[in-house]
KETORDREN-806836 format. One line per field, with one value per residue (C-alpha): residue in three letters; x, y, z. Coordinates in nm, 4 decimals. Example, Ala and Ser with C-alpha at 12.3 -4.5 7.8 and 13.67 -1.06 7.14 Angstrom:
2
type [ala | ser]
u [1.2300 | 1.3670]
v [-0.4500 | -0.1060]
w [0.7800 | 0.7140]
***
This chain:
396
type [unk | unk | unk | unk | unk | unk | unk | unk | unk | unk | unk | unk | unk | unk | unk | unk | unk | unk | unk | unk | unk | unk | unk | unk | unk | unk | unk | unk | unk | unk | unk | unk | unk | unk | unk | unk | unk | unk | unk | unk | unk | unk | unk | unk | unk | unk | unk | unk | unk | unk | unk | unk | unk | unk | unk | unk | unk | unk | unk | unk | unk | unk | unk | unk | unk | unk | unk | unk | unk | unk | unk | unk | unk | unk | unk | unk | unk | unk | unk | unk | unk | unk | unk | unk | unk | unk | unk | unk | unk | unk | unk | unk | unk | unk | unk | unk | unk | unk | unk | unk | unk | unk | unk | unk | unk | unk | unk | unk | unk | unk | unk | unk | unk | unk | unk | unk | unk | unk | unk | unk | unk | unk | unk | unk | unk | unk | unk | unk | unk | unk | unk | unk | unk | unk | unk | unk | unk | unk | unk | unk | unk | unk | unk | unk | unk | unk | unk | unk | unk | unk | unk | unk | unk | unk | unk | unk | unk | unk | unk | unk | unk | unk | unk | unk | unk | unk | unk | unk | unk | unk | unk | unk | unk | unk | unk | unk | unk | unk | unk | unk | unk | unk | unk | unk | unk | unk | unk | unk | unk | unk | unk | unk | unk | unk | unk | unk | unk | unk | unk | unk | unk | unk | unk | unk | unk | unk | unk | unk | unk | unk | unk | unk | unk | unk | unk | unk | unk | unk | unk | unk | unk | unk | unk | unk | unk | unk | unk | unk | unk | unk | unk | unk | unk | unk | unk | unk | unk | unk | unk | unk | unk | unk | unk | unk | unk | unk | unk | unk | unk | unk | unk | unk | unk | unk | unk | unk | unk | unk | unk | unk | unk | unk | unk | unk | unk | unk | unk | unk | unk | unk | unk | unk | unk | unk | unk | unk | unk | unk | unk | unk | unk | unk | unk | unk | unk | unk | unk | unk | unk | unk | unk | unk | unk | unk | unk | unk | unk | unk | unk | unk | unk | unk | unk | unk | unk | unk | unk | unk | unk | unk | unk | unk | unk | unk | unk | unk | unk | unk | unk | unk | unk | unk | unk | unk | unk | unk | unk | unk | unk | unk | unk | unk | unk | unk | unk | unk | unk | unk | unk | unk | unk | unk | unk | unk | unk | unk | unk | unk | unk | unk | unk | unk | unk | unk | unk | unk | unk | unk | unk | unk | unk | unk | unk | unk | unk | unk | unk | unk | unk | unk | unk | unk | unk | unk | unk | unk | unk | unk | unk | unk | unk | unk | unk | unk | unk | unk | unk | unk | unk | unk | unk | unk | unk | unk | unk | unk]
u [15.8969 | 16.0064 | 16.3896 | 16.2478 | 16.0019 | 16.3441 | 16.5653 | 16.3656 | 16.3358 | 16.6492 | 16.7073 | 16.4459 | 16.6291 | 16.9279 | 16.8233 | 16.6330 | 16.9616 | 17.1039 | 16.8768 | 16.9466 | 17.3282 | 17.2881 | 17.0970 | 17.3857 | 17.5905 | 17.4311 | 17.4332 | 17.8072 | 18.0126 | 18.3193 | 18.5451 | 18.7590 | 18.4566 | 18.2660 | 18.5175 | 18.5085 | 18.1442 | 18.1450 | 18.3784 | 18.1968 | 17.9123 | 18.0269 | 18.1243 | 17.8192 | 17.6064 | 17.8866 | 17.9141 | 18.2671 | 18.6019 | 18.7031 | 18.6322 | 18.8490 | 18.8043 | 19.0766 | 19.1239 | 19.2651 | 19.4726 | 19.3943 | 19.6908 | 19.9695 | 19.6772 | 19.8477 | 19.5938 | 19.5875 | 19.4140 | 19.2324 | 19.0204 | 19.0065 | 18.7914 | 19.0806 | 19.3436 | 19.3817 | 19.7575 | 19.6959 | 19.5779 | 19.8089 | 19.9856 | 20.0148 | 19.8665 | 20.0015 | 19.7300 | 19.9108 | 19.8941 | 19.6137 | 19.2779 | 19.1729 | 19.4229 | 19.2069 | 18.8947 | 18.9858 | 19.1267 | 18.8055 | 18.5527 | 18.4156 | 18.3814 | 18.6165 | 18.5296 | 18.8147 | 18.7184 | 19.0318 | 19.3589 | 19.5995 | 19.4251 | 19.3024 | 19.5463 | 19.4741 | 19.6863 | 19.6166 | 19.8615 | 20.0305 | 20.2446 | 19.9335 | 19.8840 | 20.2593 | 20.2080 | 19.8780 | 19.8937 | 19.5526 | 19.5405 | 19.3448 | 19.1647 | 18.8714 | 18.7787 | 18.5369 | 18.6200 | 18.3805 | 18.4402 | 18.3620 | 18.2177 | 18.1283 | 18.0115 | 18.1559 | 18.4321 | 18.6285 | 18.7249 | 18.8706 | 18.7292 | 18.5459 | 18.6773 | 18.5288 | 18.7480 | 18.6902 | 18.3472 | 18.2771 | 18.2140 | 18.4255 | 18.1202 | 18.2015 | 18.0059 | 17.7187 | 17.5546 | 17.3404 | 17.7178 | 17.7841 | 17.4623 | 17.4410 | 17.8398 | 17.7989 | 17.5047 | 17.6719 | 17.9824 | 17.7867 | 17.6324 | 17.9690 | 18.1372 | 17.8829 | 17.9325 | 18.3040 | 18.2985 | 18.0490 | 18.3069 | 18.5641 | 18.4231 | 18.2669 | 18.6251 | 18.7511 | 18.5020 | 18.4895 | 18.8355 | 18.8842 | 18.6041 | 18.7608 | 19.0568 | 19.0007 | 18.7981 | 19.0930 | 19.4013 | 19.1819 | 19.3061 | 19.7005 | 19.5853 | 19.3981 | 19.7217 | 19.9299 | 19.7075 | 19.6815 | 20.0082 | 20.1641 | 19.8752 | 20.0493 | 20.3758 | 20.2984 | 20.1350 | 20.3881 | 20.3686 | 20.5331 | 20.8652 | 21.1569 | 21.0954 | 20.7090 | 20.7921 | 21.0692 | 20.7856 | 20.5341 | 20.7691 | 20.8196 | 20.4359 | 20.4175 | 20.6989 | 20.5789 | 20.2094 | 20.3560 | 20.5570 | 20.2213 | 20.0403 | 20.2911 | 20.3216 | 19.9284 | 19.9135 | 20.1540 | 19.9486 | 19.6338 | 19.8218 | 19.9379 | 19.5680 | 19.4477 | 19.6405 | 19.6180 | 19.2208 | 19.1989 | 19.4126 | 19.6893 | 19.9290 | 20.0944 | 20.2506 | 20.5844 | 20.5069 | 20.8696 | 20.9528 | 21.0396 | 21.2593 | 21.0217 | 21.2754 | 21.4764 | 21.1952 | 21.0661 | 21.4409 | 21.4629 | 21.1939 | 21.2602 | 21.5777 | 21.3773 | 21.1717 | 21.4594 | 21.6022 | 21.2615 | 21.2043 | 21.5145 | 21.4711 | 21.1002 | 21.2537 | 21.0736 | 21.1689 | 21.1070 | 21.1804 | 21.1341 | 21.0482 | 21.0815 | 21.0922 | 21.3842 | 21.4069 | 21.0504 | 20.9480 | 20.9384 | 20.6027 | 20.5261 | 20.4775 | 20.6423 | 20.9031 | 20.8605 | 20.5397 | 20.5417 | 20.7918 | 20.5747 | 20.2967 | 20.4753 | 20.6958 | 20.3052 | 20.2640 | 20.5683 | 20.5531 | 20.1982 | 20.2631 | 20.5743 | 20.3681 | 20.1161 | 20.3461 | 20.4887 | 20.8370 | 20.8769 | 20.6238 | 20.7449 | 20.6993 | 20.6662 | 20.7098 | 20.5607 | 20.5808 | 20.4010 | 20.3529 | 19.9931 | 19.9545 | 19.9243 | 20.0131 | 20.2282 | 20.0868 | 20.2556 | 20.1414 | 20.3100 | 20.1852 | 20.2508 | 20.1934 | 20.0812 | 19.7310 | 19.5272 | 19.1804 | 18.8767 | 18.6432 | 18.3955 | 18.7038 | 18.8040 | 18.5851 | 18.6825 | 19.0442 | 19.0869 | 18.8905 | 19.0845 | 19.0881 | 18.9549 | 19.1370 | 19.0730 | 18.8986 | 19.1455 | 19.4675 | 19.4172 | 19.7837 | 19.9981 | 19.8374 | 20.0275 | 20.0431 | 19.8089 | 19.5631 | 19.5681 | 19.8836 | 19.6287 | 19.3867 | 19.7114 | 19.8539 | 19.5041 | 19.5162 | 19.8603 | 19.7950 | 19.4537 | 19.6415 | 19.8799 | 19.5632 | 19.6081 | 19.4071 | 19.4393 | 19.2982 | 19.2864 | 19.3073 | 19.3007 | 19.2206 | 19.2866 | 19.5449 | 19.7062 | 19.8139 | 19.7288 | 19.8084 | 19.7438 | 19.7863 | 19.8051 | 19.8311 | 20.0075 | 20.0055 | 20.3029]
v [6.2770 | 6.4772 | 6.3515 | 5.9897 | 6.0672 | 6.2395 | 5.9706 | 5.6844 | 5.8440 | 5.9076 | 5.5571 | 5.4379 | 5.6943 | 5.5000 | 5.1230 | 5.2670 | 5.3952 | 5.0470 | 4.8425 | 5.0788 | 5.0103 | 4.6457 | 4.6737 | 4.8802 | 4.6810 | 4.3229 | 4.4665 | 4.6024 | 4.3418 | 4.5306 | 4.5100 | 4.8185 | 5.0905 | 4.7989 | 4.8623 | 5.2531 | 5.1931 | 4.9999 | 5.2235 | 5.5383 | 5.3422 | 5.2481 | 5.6086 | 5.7518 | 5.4758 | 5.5656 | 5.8992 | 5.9032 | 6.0853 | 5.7451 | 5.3903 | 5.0806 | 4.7892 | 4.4889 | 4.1490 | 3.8307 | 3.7316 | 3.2957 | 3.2518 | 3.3913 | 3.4523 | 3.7592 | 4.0991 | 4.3623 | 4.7338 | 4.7773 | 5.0554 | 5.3661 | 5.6647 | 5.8864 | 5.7764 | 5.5946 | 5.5101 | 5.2602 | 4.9926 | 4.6770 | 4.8137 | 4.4539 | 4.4743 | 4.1576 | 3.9107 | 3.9917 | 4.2563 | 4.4624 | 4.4761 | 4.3866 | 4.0332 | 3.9998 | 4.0221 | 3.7739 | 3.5594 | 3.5487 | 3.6254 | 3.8881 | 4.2578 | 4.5246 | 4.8586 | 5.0541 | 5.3859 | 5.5527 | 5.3771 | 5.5643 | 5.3536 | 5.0300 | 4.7446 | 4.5851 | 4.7422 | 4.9079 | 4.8637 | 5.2451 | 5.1904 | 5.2777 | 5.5904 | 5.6664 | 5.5509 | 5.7228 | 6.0271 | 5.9568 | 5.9802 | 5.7228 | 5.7782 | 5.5403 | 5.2944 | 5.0274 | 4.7385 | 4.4111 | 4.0544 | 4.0200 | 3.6797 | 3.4538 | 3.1073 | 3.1009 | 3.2307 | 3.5541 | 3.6931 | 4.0843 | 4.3388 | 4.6416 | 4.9320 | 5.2771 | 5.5438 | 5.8266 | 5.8989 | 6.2719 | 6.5918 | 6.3558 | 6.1147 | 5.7159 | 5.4306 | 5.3156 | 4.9991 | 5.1396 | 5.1730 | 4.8054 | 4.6712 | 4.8708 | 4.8252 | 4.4472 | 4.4031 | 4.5820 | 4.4012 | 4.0892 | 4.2161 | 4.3056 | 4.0021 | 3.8263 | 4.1415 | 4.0567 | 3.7207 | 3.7856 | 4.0132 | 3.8193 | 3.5194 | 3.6714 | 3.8690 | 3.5091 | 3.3401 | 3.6934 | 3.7003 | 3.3457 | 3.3096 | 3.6108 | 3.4833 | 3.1412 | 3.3336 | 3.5344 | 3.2299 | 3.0347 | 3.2860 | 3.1634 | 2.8341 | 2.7906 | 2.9358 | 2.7059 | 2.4131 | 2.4928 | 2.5476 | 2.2149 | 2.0414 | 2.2019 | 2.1499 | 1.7516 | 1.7687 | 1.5640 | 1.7742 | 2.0815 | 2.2154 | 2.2767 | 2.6608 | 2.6563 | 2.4782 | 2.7176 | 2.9662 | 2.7472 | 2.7277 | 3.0731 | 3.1464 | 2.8249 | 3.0352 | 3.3620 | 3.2483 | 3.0450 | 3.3273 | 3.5731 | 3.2648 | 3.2931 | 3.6228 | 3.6525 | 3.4217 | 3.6000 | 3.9204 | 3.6901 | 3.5717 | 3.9699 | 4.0856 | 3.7976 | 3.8726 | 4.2368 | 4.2479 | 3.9961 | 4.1910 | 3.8814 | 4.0983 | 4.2689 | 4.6245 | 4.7061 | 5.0306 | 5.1805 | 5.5613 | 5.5673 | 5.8116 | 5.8714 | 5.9962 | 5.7354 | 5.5288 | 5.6973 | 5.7204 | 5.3758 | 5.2414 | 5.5716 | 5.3914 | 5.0319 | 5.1913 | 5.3970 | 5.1582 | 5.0434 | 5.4354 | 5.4842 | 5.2392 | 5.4291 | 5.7544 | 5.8858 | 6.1103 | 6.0762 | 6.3440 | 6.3782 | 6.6854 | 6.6917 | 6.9445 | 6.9849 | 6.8847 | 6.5784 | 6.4645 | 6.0785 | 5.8763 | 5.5898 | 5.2317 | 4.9496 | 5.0908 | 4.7604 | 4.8187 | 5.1696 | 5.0925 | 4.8870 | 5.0653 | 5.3746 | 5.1115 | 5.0066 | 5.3683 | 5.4379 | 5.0899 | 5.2121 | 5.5648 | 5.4141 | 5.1003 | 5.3622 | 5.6277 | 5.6906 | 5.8038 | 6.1594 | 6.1954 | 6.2585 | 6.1203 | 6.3280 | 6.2114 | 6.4831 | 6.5129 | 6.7924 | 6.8539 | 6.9291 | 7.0088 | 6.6399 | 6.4523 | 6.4343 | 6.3822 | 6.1484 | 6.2005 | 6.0323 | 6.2292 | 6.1446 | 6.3497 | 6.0258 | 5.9424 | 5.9365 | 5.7449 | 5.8243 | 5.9658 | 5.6295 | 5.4565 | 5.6193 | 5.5017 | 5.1598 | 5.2300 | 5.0314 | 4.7271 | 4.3989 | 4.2633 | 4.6032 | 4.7119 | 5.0304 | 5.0012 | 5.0115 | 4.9571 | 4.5362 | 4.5427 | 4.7437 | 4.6058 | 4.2765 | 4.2621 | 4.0871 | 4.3726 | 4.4043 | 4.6233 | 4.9410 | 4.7232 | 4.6110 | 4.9908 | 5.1217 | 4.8413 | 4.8943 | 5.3187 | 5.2304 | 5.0269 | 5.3148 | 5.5588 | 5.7737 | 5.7801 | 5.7289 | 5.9269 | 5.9510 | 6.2952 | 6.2406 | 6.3992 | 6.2029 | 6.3410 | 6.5345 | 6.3062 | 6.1194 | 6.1222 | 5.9193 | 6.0917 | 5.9384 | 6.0576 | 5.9302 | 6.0430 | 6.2006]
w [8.5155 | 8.2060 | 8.2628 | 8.2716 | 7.9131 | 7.7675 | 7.8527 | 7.7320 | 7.4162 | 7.3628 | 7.4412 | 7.1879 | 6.9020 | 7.0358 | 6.9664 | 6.6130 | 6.5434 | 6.5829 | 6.3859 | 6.0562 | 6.1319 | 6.1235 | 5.8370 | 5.6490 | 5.7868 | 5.7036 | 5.3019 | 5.2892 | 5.1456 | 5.1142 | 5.3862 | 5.4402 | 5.4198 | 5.6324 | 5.9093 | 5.8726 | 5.9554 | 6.2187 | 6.3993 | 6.3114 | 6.4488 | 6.7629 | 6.8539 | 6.7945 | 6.9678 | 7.2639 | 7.2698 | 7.2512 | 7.1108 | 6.9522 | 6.8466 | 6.7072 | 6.5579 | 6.6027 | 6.3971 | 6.4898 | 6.2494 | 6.1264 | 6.0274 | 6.3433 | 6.6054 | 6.6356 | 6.7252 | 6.4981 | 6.5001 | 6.1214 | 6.1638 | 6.3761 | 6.3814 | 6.5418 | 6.3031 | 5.9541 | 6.0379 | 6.3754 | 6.0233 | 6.1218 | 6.4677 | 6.6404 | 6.9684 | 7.2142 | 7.3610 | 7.7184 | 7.8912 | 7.6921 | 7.7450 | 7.3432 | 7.4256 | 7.7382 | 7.5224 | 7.2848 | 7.5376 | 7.7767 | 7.5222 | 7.7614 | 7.7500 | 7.9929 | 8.0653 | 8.2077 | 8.3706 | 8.4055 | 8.2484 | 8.4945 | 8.7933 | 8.7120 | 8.7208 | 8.4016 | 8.0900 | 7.8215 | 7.5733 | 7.5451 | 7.1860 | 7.0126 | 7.1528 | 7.0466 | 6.7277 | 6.6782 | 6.9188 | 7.0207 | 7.4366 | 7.5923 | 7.8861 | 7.9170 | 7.7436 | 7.6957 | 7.4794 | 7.3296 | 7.1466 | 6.8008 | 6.7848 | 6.5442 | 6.5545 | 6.9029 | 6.7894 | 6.8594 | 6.5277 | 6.7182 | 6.9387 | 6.8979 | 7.1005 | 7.2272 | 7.4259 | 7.6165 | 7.7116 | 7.6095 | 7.8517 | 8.0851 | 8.1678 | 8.2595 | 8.0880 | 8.1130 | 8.1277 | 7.8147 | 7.6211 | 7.7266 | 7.6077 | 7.2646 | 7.1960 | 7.2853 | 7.0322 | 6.7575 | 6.7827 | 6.7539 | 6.4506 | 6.2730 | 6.3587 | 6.1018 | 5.8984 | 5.8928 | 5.8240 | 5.5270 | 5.3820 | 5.4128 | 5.2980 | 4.9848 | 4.9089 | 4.8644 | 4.6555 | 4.4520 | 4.3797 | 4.3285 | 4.0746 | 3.8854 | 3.9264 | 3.7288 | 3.4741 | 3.4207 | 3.4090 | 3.1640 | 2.8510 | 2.9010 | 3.0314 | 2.7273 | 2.4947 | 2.6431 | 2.5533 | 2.2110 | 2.1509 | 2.3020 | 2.1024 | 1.7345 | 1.8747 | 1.8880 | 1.5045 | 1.2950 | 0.9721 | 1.2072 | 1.1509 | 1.3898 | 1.3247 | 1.3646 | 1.6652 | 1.8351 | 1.7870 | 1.9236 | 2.2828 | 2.2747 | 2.2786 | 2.5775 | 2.7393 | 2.7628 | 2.8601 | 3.1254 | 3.2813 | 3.2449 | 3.4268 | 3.7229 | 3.7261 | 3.7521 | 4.0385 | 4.2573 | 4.1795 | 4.2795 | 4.6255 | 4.6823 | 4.6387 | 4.8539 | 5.1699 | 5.1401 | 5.0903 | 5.3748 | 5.5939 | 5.6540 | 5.4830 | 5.7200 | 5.6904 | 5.8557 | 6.0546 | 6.0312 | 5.9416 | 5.5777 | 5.3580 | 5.0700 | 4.8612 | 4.8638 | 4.8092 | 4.4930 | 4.3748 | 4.3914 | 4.2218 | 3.9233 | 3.8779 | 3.7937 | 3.5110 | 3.3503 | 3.1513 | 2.9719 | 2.9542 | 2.7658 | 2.5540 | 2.4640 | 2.4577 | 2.7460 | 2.9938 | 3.3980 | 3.6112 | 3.9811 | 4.2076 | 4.5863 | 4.7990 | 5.0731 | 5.3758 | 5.3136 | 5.6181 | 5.6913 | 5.6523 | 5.8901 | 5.6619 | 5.5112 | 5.2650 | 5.0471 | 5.0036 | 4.8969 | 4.6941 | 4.5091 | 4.4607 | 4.2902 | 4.0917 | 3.9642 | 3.8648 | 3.7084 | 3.5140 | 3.3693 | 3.2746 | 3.0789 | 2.9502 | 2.8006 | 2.7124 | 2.3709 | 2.2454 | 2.3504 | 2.6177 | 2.9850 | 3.3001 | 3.6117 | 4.0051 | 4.2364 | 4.6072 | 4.7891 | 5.1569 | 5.2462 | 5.6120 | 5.7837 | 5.4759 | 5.1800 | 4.8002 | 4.5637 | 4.2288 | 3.8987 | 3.5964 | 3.2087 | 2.8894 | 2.7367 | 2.5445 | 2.8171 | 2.9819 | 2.8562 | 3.0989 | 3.1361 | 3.1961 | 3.5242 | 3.7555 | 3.6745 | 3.6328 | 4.0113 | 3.9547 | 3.9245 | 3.5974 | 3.4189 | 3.0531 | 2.9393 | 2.5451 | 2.2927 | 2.4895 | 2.5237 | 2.3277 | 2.5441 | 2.8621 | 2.8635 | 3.2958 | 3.5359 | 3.5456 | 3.9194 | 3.9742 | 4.0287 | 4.2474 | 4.4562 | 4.4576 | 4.5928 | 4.8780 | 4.9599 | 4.9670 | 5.2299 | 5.4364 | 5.4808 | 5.5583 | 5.2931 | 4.9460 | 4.5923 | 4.2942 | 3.9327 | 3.6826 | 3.2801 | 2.9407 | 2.6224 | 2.4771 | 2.7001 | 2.9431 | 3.3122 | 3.6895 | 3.9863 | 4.3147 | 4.6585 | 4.9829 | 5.2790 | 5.6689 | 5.7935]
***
């Protein structure tokens, strides 16, 4: 009798658990620490050494893993619709529970445990569904102390994955109308320059010199115009999650060397020195070399964009146990301190600095999604006057 009075109140601690997750969850509009929590979620509701959370992607109806408790690096691993249990989800809209992997004649799909070095034993996986539609699948593995699933771990996992399916969509859907309404506030500045300026160039009374200066101005707000709306299509796809990261072992040396060698020139021309320290024998990262490329070309092109003749430029690379740490440092003027914890948003200019910051104002915001997607995380240091660095770290 006091086994029965334990277990059904650990049952009702169980389903009060649940109703405060779907309340976090129905007020987090943000979808990468969204995902976190759903997966942290789902293995404590479980009871179990792990829990994933998988997207169908709109556009290639491919399957891909984006969150994992286990392991930040499995973000964008494509798993195939056949022969895995998640493509079996999606495909029958149904849930699986697989006691033992090694013995049941359904598939589990093995590269992610190579890619991961997570071992799967068990594992019990649900649709995310949405408006009859199913969006991914939410994943639990290995029961712990050895114990097989219940009907309890069906029945909770299936109503949280309903629950985060809306979750997801509301993200998703309120990333795009976000962005987009930023976006337009943001191209209506050049837009507006570019108006203007075609309107003096058609005045009769102007010269042929006022206007050659007048298509110069039409020019260059043109080119910022495009160059802003590539930025905008970048950010788009990676908040989403439809951009797609290789998952390839990358030499980060040559990497960093590489994109060094694209900001030297404007350097020079500053008189500012960039200098890079790596330590022998670096270990290779697994990611989309492109992509990292880009995001410490972003930080190089800042701390040269804000640096002034004579300072110095610094590219750091340190191993730390499971991960390395990038970090690009300058000796140049600086963020204030109320500026730094809005250093990352799109759009944001630090006060003061409107002149020198002639980009798109999302190459930070793109650097920090491209340095998540990879697992690792991305910080900022700095004390006017003295200088500035952004540090990231990456799995190895």
């Amino acid at each position: 009798m006091t086994d029965q009075i334990t277990e059904y109140q650990e049952r009702i601690a169980r389903l009060e658990g649940l109703l405060e997750i779907n309340r976090s969850l129905a007020a987090m509009l943000d979808l990468r620490p969204l995902l976190y929590c759903i997966v942290s979620a789902a293995r404590e509701l479980t009871q179990t050494e792990a829990s994933s959370i998988l997207l169908v992607d709109r556009k290639s109806g491919q399957l891909h893993f984006e969150a994992a408790t286990n392991v930040q690096s499995v973000h964008s691993i494509v798993v195939p619709m056949e022969g895995s249990v998640a493509g079996k989800v999606v495909q029958t809209g149904k849930p699986i529970v697989v006691p033992d992997v090694h013995k049941d004649s359904r598939t589990v799909y093995r590269q992610t445990d190579k890619q991961s070095g997570f071992v799967t034993r068990s594992i019990l996986a649900v649709p995310l569904a949405a408006r009859d539609n199913v969006i991914g699948v939410l994943e639990a593995m290995n029961k712990k102390e050895g114990s097989e699933f219940t009907d309890e771990d069906l029945e909770l996992l299936t109503v949280l994955g309903d629950q985060a399916a809306v979750a997801v969509q509301n993200a998703l859907l309120f990333q795009q109308s976000d962005l987009i309404a930023e976006m337009v506030h943001e191209m209506r500045t050049p837009l507006a320059a570019i108006v203007a300026y075609a309107e003096l160039a058609q005045r009769p009374n102007a010269t042929l010199e006022q206007n050659q200066r007048f298509a110069e101005i039409i020019l260059h707000e043109s080119e910022r115009l495009n160059d802003m709306t590539k930025s905008f299509l970048d950010l788009a796809r990676l908040e989403s999650g439809r951009a797609r990261l290789s998952q390839d072992p990358v030499d980060l040396s040559t990497v960093i060397r590489m994109a060094v060698n694209v900001v030297l020139p404007q350097a020079d021309a500053k008189q500012i020195e960039v200098s890079v320290e790596l330590p022998v024998d670096l270990p290779s990262v697994l990611g989309d070399a492109q992509r990292l490329h880009q995001a410490i070309l972003n930080l190089l092109s800042n701390a040269v964009k804000y640096c002034r003749s004579g300072d110095q430029v610094t590219v750091t690379v340190s191993l730390e146990e499971y991960y390395l740490r990038v970090s690009v440092a300058d000796t140049g003027p600086g963020i204030p301190e109320e500026a730094l914890p809005r250093i990352f948003e799109r759009f944001y200019r630090v006060p003061g600095a409107e002149e020198q910051a002639s980009g798109t104002g999302l190459g930070l915001t793109i650097t920090r999604q491209i340095v998540e997607a990879h697992g690792g995380r991305i910080t900022v240091s700095s004390v006017v006057g003295q200088g500035t660095t952004f540090a990231f770290t990456l799995p190895v």
